[in-house]
N, C-alpha and C positions, 0 to 999 in steps of 0.2 A: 450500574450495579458493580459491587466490590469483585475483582478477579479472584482468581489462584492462580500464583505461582509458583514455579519450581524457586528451591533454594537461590541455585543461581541468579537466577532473575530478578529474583527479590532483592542482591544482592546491587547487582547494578541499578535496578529502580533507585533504593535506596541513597547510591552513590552518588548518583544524576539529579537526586535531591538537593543532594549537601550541595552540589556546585551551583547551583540555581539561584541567584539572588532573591527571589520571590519567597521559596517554600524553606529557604537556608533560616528565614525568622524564624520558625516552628522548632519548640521544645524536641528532644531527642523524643519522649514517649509521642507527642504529637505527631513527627515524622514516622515514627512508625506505623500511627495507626491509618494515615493515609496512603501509606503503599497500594492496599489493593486497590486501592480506584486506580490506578497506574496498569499499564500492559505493557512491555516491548515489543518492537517490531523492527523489524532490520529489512535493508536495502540493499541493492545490487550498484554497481559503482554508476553511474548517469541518470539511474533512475530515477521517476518522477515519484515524490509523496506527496503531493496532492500537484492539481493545475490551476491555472487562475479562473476562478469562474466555478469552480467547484463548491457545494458547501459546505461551511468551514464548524461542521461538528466535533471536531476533534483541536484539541491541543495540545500541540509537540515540542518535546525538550530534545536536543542533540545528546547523546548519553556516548558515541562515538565518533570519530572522524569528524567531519564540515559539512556541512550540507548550504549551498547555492540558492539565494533569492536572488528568482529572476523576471524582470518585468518583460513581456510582451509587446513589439512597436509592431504600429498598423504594416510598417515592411516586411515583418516576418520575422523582425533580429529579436533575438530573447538578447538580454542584458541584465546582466549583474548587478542588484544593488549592494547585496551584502555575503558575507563569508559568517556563518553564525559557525560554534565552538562547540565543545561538550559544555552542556550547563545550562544553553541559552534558548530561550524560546523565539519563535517566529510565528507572525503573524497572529499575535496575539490578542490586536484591537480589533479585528475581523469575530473573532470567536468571542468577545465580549458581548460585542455588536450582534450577534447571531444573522452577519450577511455575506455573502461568500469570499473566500478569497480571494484579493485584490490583487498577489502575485503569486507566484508559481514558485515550488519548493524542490529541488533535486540534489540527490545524493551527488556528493564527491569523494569517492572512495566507496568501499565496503561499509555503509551508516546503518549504527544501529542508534536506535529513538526510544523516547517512551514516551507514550499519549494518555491523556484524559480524555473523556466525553465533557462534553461543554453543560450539560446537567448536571456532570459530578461533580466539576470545579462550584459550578456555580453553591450545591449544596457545601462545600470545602468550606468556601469562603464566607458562606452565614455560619460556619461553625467558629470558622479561625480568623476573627477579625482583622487579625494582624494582615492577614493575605490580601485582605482587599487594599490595607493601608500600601501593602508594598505595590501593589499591582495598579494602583491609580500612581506612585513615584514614576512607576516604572514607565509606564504610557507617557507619561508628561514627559519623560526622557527622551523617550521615542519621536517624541512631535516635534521637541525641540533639535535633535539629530535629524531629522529627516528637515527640516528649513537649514540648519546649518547645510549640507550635503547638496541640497538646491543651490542655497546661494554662492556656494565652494565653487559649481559646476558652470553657475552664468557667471563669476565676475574675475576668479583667479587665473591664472594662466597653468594648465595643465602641470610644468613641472611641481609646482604647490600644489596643486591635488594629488600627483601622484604621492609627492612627500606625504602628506597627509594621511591617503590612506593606509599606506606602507605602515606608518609610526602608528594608526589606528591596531592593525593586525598585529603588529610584534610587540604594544601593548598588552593585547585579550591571549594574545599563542605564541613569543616568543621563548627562547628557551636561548642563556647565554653562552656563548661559543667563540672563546678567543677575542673578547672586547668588542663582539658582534652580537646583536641580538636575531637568532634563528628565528624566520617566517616557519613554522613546522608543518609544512605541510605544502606540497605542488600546487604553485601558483605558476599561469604562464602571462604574457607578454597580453595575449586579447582578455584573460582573464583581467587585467591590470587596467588596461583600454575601454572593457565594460565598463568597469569600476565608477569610471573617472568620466566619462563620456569623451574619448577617442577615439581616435583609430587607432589600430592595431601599429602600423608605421612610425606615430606619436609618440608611442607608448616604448617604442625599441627604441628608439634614439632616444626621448629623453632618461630612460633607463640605464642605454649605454653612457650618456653625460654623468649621472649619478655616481656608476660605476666608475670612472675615469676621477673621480674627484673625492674616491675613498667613501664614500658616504653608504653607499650599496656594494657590495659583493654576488657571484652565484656562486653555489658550491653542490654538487650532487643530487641536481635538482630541488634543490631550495633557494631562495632569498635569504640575505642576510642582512642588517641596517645597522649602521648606530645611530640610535634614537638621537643621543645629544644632537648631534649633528644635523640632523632633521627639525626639530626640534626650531633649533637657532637658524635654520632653513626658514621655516616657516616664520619663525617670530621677527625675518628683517622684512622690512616693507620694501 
C-alpha cells in the first residue's frame, strides 16, 4: 500500500529516484506519482539490511552513503562482492524471483535507503511498462558483470583485478581532485582483497606497487586513481 511521508522524505525518495537508472525513465508527473509506494529507512554504520537467506520482500535503492554486498564462505569469511552508490539497487533478481536473498547486504557508514514491497513494484511495473523494459536491461547487465567478475577472478593476476576494480569505483563515485580521480568514500586494504579474491597481504603490496608508480595515491583516508592510467593498465596484455 501507498505510504505517507513527511515533506522531507518525500524529498529524498524523490531524489534516489532521479539517480536510479530504472525509475530515471518515468515522466516527472510519473515519478511523482510513484513516491508513496517508496518508504525510507536508515541504518547504523555495520549494520545488516537484510542477511543471506532471508526473504527478499523488499526492494532497496541506496538513497545515502554505500552499503556492502557480502557473500557468506562455508569458513565463516563474509566477502565483498560489491560497493553499491546512492542510486543503485541490490539484489534485485532475488525480489523478482520472489526467493530469498542470495547475499547479505550491510551498511557502510550512517545508510539511509528506500524500499518497495515486491507487490508494489510488481503493480509499478504493469502500470509503467517502460520499467519492466528497463529492469529486464538491467538484469541482463547484472548476469553479464557477475561472469565477467568470475572470469576476472580465475584467470587474471590480482594486480588487474585490483586495477579493475578500483577504475570500476572511481567510475560510479569518483569525484576530481588534482588530475586524480577521488574513490569518495573509506575503502581499506581487506576491503580491496574481498573484492578481488585475496588476501589482505596481496592486496597491500600490490596496492603499494601502484602507489610507487603514480598510478594510485592515499590521501585522508581515501583512494585516489587515474583512471587513464588504469585503464592502459588493464588494456596491455
Amino acid at each position: 500500500m501507498p505510504q505517507t511521508e513527511s515533506s522531507d522524505e518525500h524529498k529524498i525518495i524523490k531524489a534516489t529516484l532521479k539517480k536510479s537508472r530504472i525509475f530515471l525513465a518515468l515522466r516527472e508527473n510519473e515519478l511523482t506519482s510513484v513516491i508513496p509506494f517508496f518508504q525510507k529507512v536508515d541504518f547504523k554504520n555495520g549494520e545488516y539490511i537484510f542477511m543471506e537467506g532471508d526473504p527478499s520482500g523488499w526492494l532497496y535503492i541506496v538513497a545515502r552513503k554505500r552499503v556492502k554486498i557480502l557473500k557468506h564462505t562455508v569458513s565463516g569469511k563474509d566477502v565483498i562482492l560489491e560497493m553499491k552508490a546512492p542510486g543503485e539497487m541490490f539484489c534485485c533478481s532475488k525480489v523478482m524471483d520472489n526467493k530469498p536473498y542470495d547475499e547479505s547486504a550491510q551498511s557502510k557508514g550512517a545508510v539511509s535507503a528506500i524500499r518497495i514491497l515486491r507487490t508494489d513494484l510488481l503493480k509499478l511495473i504493469d502500470n509503467y511498462p517502460i520499467l519492466k523494459v528497463e529492469l529486464t536491461q538491467y538484469l541482463n547487465e547484472r548476469l553479464t558483470d557477475a561472469y565477467d567478475m568470475m572470469q576476472n577472478i580465475a584467470t587474471e593476476i590480482v594486480e588487474r583485478r585490483i586495477a579493475a576494480v578500483l577504475l570500476k569505483l572511481s567510475e560510479k563515485t569518483g569525484v576530481e581532485s588534482n588530475k586524480y580521480s577521488k574513490i569518495d568514500f573509506p575503502l581499506t586494504r581487506r576491503e580491496i582483497a574481498d573484492m578481488v579474491g585475496a588476501t589482505t597481504e596481496t592486496a597491500i603490496r600490490t596496492m603499494s606497487k601502484l602507489e610507487k608508480s603514480g598510478i594510485v595515491k592515499s590521501s585522508r583516508n581515501r583512494i585516489l586513481v587515474k583512471e587513464e592510467a588504469l585503464k592502459q593498465l588493464l588494456n596491455n596484455e
